[in-house]
Structures are given as C-alpha cells and as structure tokens.
C-alpha positions as CSV (number, residue, x, y, z in Angstrom):
1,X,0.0,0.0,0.0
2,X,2.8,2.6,1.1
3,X,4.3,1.6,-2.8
4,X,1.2,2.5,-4.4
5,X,0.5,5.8,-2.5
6,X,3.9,6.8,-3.1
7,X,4.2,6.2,-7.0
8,X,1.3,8.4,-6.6
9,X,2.8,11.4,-5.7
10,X,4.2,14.2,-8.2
11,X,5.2,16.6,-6.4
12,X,8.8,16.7,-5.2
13,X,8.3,19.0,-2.6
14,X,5.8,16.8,-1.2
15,X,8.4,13.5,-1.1
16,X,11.1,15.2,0.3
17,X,9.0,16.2,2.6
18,X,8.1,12.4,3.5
19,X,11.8,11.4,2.9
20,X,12.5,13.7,5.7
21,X,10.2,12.6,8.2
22,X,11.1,9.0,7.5
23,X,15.1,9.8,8.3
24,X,13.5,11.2,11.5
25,X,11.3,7.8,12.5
26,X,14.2,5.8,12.0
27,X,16.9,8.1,13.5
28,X,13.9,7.5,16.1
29,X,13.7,3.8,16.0
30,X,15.1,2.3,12.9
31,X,13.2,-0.9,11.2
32,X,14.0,-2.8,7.5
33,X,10.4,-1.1,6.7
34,X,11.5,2.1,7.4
35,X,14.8,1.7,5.3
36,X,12.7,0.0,2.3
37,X,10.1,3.3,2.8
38,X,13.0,5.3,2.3
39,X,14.3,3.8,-0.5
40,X,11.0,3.8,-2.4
41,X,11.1,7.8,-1.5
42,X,14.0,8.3,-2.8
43,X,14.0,6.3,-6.1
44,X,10.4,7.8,-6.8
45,X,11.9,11.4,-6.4
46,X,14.8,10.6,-8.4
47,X,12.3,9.4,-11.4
48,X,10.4,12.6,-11.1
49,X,13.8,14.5,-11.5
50,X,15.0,12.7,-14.2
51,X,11.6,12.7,-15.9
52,X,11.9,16.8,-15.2
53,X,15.6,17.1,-16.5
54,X,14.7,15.5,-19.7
55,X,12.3,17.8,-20.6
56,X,14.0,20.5,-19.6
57,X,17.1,19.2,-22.4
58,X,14.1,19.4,-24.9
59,X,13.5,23.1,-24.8
C-alpha cells in the first residue's frame, strides 16, 4: 500500500517532505520497513527529477 500511494505522488516537494520525516522515525527507531520506505522515496523522487531534466534538455 505505502508503494502505491507513493508512485502516486508528483510533487517533489511533497516526497522530500516524507523522505525527511522517514530519516526522522528511524533516527527515532530504525526498522528494515522504514529503510525500504526510504528507498522507495527516494527512487520515486529521483524518477520525477530525471523525468523533469529531460524535458527541460528538450527546450
């Protein structure tokens, strides 16, 4: 379910914001969920920036 929501989400703002309060919880108390959550974050907002750069190399 957390996968799904997260693919989701466009807005990069919005991600980091949840990437950052997931490096918080597990700073907190760390778990392999947490990790994976993070990684899923992070992969998702580095597919929205890539998707962004190449259209940026278009114009």
């Amino acid at each position: 379910m957390f996968y799904s929501t997260i693919m989701k989400i466009d807005s990069i703002d919005r991600l980091r914001d949840i990437r950052d309060a997931l490096l918080v919880e597990q700073g907190i108390n760390p778990t392999r969920n947490g990790e994976q959550a993070i990684r899923v974050v992070v992969d998702r907002i580095d597919e929205i920036q890539s998707t962004l750069d190449k259209k940026i190399e278009k114009l």
